[in-house]
C-alpha positions in Angstrom: -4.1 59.2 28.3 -6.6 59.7 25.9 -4.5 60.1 23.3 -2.9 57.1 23.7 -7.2 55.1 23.5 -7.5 57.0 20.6 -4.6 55.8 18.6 -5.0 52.1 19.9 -8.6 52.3 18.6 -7.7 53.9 15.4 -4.4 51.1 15.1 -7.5 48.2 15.8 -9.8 49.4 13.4 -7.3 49.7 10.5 -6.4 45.9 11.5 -9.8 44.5 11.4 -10.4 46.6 8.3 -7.2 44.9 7.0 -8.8 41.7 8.1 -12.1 42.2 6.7 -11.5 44.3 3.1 -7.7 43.7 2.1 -5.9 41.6 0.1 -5.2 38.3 2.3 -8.6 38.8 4.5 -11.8 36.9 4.7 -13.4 37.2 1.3 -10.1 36.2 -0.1 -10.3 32.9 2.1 -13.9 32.1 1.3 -12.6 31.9 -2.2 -10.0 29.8 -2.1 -11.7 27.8 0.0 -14.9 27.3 -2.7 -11.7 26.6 -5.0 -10.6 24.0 -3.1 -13.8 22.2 -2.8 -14.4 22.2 -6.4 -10.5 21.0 -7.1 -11.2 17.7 -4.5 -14.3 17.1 -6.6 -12.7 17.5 -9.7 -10.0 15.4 -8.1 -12.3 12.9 -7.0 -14.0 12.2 -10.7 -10.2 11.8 -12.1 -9.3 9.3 -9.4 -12.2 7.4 -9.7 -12.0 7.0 -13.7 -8.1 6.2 -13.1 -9.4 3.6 -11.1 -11.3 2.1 -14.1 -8.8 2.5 -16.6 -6.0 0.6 -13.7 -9.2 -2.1 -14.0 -9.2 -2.1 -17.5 -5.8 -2.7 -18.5 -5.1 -5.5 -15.5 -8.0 -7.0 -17.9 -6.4 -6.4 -20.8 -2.9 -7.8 -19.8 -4.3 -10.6 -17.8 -6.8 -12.5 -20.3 -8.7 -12.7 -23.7 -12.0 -12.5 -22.4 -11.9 -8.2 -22.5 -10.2 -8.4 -25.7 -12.9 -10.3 -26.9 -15.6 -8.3 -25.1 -14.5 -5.2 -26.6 -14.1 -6.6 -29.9 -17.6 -7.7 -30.0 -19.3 -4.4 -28.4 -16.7 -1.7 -29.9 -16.1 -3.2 -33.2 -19.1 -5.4 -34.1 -17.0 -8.7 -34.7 -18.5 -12.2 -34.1 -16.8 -15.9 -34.0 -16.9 -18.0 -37.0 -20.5 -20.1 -36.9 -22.1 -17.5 -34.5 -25.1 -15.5 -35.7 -25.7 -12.1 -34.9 -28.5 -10.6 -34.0 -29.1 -6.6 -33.3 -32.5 -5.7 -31.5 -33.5 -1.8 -32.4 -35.3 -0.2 -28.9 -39.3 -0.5 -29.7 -40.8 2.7 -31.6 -43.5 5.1 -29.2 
């Protein structure tokens, strides 16, 4: 009968040390898990800046007014009879 507590004792411990230490245990989990986390966040920034660029082109598609916007800001054009003024931040 005691042989048979022994072996059951010696089956749990190389189970929980299975568990605990090998390839598919704990440790194992905790990393995937921080992966996981940092692949929703990651996830997250891309979905959001889809998002804008979705926003972006409806503009585009749908009227002048962000043509014109980004013709103004990103290449420094102006309408015929306007006068363009550039303001340097003040000097500390």
């Amino acid at each position: 009968m005691r042989w048979i507590t022994l072996g059951l004792a010696v089956l749990l411990v190389l189970v929980q040390a299975e568990l605990w230490f090998g390839k598919g245990g704990v440790p194992r989990m905790v990393e995937l898990q921080r992966k996981l986390a940092a692949q929703k966040s990651t996830n997250a920034l891309a979905r959001h800046r889809n998002e804008q660029l979705a926003a972006e082109v409806s503009d585009l598609k749908e009227g002048l007014e962000m043509v014109e916007e980004k013709a103004r800001f990103e290449l420094g054009m102006i309408k015929p009879d306007e006068i363009f003024v550039q303001l340097s931040p003040a000097r500390r």
